[in-house]
LORO-560589 format. One line per field, with one value per atom (N, C-alpha, C, O, CB): residue number from 1; atom name; x, y, z; residue in three letters. Coordinates in steps of 0.02 Angstrom, whole numbers, plus 50000, padded with zeros to 5 digits. Last residue first. Glycine has a CB too. Layout:
% residues N
n: [NUM/...]
atom: [CA/...]
east: [X/...]
north: [Y/...]
up: [Z/...]
res: [ALA/...]
//
This chain:
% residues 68
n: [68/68/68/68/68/67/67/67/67/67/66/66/66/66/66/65/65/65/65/65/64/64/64/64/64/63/63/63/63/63/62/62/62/62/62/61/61/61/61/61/60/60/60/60/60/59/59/59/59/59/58/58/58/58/58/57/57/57/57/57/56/56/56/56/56/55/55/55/55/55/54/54/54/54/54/53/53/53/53/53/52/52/52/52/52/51/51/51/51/51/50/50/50/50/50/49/49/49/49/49/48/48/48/48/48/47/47/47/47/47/46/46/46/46/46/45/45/45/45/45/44/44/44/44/44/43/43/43/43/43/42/42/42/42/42/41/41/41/41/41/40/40/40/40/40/39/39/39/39/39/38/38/38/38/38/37/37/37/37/37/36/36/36/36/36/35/35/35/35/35/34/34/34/34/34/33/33/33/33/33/32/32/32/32/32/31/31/31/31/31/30/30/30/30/30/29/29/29/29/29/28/28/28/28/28/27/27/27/27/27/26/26/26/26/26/25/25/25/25/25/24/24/24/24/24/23/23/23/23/23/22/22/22/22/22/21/21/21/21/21/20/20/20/20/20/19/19/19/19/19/18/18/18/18/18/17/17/17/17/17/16/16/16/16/16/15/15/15/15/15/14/14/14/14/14/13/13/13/13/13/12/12/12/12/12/11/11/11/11/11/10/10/10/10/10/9/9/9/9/9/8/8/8/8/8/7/7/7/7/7/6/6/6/6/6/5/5/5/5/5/4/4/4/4/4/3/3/3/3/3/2/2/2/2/2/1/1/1/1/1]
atom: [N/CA/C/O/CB/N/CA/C/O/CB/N/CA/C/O/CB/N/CA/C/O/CB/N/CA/C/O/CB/N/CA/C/O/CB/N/CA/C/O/CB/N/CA/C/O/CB/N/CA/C/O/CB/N/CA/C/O/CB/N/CA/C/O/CB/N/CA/C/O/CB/N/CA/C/O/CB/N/CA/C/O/CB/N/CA/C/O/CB/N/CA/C/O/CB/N/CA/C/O/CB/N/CA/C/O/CB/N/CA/C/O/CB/N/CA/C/O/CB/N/CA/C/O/CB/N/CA/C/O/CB/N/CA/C/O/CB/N/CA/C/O/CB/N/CA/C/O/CB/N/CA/C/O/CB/N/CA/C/O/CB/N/CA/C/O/CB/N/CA/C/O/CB/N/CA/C/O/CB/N/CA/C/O/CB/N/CA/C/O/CB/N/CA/C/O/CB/N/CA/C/O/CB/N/CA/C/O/CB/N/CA/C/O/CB/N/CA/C/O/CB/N/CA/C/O/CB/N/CA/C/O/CB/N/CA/C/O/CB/N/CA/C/O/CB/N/CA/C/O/CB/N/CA/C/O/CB/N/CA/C/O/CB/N/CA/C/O/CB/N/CA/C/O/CB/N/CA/C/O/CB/N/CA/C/O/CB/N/CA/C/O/CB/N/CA/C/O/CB/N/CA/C/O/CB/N/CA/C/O/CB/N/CA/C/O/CB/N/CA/C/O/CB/N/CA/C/O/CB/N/CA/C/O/CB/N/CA/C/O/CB/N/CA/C/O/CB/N/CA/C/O/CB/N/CA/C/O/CB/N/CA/C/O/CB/N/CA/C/O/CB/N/CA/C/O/CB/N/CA/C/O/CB/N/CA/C/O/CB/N/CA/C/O/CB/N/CA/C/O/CB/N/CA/C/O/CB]
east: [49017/49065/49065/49103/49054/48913/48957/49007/49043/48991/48844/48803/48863/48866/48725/48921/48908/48877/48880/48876/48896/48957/48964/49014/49036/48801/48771/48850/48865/48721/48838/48781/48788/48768/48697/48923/48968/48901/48909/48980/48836/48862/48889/48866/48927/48805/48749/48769/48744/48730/48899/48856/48828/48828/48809/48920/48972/48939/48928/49012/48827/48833/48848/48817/48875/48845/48759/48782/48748/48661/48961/48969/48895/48896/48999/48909/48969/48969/48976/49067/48814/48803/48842/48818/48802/48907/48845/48831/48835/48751/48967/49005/48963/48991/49067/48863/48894/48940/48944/48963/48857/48793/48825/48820/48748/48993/48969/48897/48896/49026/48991/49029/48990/48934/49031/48938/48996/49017/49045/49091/48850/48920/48964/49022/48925/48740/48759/48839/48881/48717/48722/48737/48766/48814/48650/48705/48776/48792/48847/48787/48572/48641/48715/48771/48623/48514/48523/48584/48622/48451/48536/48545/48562/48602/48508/48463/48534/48556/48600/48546/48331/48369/48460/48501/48346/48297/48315/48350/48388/48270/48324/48362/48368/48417/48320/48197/48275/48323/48362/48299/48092/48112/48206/48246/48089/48111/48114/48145/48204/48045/48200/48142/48169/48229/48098/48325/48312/48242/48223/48371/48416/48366/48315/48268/48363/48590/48521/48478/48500/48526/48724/48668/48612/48594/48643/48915/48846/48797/48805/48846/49061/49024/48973/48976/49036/49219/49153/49085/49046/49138/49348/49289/49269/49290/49272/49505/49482/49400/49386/49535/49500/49526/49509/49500/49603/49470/49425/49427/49374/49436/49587/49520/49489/49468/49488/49673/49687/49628/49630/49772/49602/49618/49622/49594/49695/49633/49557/49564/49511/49504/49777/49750/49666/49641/49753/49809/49830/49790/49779/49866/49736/49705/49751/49710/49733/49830/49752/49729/49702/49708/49951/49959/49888/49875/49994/49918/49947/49925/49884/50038/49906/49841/49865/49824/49807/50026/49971/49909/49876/49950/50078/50127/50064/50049/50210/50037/50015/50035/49985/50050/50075/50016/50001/49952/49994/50224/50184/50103/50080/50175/50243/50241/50204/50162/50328/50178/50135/50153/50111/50140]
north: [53947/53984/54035/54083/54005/53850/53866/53913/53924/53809/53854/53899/53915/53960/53846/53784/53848/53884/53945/53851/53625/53683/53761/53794/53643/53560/53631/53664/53714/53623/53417/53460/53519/53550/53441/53435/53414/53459/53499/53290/53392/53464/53467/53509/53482/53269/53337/53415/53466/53336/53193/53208/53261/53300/53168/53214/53223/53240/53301/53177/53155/53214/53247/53287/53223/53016/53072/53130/53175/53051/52974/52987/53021/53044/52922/52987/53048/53044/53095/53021/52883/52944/53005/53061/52942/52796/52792/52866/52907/52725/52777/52806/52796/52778/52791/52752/52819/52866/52923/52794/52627/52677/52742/52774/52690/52554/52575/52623/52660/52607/52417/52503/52520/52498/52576/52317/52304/52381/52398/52257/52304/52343/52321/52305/52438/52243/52224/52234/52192/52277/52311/52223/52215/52178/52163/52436/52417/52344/52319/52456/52415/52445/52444/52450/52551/52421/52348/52348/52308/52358/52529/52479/52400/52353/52488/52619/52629/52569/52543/52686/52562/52570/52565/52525/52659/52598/52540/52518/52470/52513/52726/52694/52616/52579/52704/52770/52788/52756/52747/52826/52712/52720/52698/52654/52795/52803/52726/52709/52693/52692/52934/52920/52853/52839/52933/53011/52982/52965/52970/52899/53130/53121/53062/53090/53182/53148/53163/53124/53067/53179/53202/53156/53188/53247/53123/53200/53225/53173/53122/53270/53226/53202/53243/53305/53190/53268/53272/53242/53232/53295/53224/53214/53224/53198/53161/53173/53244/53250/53270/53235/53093/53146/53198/53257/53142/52989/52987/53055/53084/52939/52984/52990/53019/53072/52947/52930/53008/53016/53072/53022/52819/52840/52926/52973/52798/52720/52746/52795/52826/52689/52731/52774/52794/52850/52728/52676/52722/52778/52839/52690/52552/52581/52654/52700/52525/52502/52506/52558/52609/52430/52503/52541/52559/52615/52493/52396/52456/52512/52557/52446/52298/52308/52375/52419/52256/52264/52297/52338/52383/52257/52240/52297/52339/52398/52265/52131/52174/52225/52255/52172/52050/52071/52110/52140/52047/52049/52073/52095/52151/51975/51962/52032/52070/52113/52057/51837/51873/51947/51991/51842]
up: [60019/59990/60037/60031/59921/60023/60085/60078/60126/60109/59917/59974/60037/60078/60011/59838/59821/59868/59865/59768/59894/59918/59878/59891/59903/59901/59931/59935/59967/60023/59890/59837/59861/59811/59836/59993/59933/59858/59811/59933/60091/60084/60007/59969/60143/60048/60066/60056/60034/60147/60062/60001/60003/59956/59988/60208/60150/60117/60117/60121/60260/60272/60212/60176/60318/60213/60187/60215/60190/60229/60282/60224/60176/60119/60203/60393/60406/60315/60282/60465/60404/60420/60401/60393/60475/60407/60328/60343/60297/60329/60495/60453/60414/60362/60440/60603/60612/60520/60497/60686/60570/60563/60539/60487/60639/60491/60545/60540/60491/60574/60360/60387/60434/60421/60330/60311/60387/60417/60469/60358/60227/60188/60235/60219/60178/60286/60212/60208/60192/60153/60400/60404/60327/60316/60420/60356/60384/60402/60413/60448/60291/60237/60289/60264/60204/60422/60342/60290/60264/60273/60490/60496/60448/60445/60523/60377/60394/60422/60389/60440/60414/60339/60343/60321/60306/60529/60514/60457/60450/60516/60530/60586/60561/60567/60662/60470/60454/60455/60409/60485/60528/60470/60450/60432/60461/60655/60649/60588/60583/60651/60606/60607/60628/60626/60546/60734/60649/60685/60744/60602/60817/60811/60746/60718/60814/60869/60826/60819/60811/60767/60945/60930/60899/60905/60988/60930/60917/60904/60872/60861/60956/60979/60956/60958/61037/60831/60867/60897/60851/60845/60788/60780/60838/60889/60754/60822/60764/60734/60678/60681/60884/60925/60879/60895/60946/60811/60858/60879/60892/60909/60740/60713/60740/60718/60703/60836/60811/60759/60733/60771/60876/60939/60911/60939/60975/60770/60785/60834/60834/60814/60766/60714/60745/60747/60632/60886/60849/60801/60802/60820/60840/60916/60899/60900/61011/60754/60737/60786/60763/60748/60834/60761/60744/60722/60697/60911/60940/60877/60885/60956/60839/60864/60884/60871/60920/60771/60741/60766/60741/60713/60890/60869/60823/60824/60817/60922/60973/60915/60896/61056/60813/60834/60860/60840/60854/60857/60763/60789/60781/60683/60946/60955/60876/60865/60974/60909/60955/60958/60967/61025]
res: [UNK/UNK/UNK/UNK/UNK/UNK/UNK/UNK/UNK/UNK/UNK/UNK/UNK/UNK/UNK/UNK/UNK/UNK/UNK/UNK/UNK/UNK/UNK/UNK/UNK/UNK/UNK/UNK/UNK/UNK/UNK/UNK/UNK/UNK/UNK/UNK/UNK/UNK/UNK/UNK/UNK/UNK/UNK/UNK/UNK/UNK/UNK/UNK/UNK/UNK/UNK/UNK/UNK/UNK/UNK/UNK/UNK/UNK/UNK/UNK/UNK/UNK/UNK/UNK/UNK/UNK/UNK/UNK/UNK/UNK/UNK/UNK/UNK/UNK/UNK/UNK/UNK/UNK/UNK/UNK/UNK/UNK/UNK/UNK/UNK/UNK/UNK/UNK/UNK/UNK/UNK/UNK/UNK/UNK/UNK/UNK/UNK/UNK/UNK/UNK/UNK/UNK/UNK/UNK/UNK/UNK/UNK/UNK/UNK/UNK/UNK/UNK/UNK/UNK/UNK/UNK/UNK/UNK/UNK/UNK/UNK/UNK/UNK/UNK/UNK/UNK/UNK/UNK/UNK/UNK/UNK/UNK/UNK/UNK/UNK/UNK/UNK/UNK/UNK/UNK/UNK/UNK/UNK/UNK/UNK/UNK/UNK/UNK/UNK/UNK/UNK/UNK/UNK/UNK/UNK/UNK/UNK/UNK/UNK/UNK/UNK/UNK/UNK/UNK/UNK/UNK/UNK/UNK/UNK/UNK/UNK/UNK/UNK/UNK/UNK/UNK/UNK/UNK/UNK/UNK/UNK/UNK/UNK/UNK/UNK/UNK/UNK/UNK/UNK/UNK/UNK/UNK/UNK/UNK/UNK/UNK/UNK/UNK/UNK/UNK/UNK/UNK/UNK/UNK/UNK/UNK/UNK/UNK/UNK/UNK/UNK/UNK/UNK/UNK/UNK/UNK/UNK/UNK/UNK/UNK/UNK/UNK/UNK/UNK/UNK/UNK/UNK/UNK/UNK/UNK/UNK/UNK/UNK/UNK/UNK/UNK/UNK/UNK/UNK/UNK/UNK/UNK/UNK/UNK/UNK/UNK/UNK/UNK/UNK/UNK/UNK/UNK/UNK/UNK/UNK/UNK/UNK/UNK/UNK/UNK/UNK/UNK/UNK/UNK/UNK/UNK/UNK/UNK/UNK/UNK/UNK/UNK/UNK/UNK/UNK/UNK/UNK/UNK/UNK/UNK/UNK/UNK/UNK/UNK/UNK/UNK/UNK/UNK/UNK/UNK/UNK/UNK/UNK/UNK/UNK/UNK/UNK/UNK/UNK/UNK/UNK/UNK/UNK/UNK/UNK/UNK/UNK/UNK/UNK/UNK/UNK/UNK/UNK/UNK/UNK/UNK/UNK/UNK/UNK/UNK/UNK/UNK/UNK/UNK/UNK/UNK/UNK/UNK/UNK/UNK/UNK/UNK/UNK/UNK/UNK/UNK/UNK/UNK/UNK/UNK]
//
């Protein structure tokens, strides 16, 4: 039982200094959108949020000559 807690401590840890280095923000999707994203997180298990953070990524990742 202590192994457990010790992990769950260690998990709640880390989501906790994640959490602390991210920003709250909302936006706006089509229906569309919303549902798509949805299917692709029953499929993968990864969170809306993190399908989101990872199309950011991409996005910029194409445009990093503009961010120069």
């Amino acid at each position: 039982m202590v192994q457990a807690s010790v992990a769950f401590c260690g998990h709640m840890y880390a989501y906790l200094l994640l959490y602390m280095l991210m920003k709250r923000t909302a936006l706006f999707l089509k229906e569309e959108q919303l549902e798509k994203l949805q299917t692709l997180s029953d499929k993968t298990g990864a969170p809306i949020a993190e399908l989101v953070r990872r199309a950011i990524d991409a996005y910029l990742l194409s445009r990093k000559k503009e961010l120069k």
